[in-house]
N, C-alpha and C positions, 0 to 999 in steps of 0.2 A: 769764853765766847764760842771754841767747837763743840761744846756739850751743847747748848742754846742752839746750834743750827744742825745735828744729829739728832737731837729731841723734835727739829719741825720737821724735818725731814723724815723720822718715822714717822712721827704724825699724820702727816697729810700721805704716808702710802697705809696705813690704817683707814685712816676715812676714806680715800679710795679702794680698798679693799674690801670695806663693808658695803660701799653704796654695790661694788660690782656684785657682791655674793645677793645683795637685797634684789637686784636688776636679774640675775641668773634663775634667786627661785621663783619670782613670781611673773616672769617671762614666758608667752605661751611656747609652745614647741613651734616647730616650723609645720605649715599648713594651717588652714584653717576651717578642717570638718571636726565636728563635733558628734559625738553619738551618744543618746538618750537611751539609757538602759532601766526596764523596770521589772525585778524580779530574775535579774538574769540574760533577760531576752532584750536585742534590739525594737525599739521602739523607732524609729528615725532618727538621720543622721541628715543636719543642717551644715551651709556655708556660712558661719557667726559673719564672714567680711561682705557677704553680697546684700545689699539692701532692700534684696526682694525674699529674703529669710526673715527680715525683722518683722516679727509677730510674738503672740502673747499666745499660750496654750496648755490644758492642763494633763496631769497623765494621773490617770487612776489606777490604785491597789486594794481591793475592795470595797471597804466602804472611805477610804483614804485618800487625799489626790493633792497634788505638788500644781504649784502655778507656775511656769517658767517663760521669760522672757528674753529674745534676741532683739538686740537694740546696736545701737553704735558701738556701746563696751566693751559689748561680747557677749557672752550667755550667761543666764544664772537664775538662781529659783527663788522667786518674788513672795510666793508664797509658799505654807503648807498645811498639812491639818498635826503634824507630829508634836506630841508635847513639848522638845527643848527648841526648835527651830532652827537648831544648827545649822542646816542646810542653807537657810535664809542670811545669816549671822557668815557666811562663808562668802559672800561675793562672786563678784563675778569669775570663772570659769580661769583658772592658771596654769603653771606648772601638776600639780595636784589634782585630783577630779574632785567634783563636790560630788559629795554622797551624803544621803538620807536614809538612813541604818533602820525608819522604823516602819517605811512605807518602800520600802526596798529599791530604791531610785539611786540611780547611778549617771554622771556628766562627766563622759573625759573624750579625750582628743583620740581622735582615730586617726590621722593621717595617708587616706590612701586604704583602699582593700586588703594591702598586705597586714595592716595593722586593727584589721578589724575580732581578732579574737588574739586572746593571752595567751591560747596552747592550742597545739592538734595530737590532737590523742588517735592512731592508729591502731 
C-alpha cells in the first residue's frame, strides 16, 4: 500500500513538472514589444497587447516577402514565399523568435531599448 501512494505521489509531481517546463518555454518574456527584423536591420517594433497594432502587413527581401499578422494571439507570419514555410509552420511569437532563414526575417521580443540590439561593439 506505501509503494501505490509514492508511485502517485511522483506521479502527479512529474506531470506537474512537465506542464510547468511546457508553460516556461512557450511563455512570452515580460513586455510586450515585438521587433521585426529583415536582413539584419530593424524593420518596426509593435505592442502585440494594444489593439490598435492589430493589423496584417508584409516585409520584403527582394523579390521575396513574409505576410505577418498582430491579432489577439500575438504575432506571427501568416504567410511567405520560402520554399519549406517553416516560419508559418512556427506559430505565433514565444519564448523563441520566429525566423525565416531564406528571406532573412527575424520576430523576437525586444523588451524596452535597453534590449534592442544583442552586442555593442566599441
Amino acid at each position: 500500500m506505501k509503494t501505490w501512494r509514492w508511485a502517485a505521489i511522483l506521479s502527479i509531481i512529474a506531470i506537474a513538472g512537465a506542464f510547468l517546463s511546457v508553460y516556461l518555454l512557450t511563455a512570452s518574456p515580460k513586455g510586450s514589444i515585438a521587433g521585426v527584423y529583415s536582413d539584419g536591420a530593424l524593420v518596426c517594433t509593435v505592442d502585440v497587447r494594444n489593439p490598435a497594432s492589430f493589423r496584417e502587413f508584409d516585409v520584403a527581401y527582394g523579390s521575396e516577402s513574409n505576410t505577418i499578422s498582430i491579432d489577439a494571439g500575438g504575432i506571427r507570419i501568416i504567410s511567405a514565399s520560402c520554399p519549406d514555410k517553416l516560419c508559418v509552420k512556427q506559430g505565433y511569437l514565444g519564448a523563441a523568435p520566429i525566423v525565416c532563414l531564406p528571406n532573412k526575417l527575424v520576430i523576437k521580443w525586444v523588451n524596452g531599448a535597453d534590449n534592442l540590439y544583442d552586442a555593442v561593439v566599441g
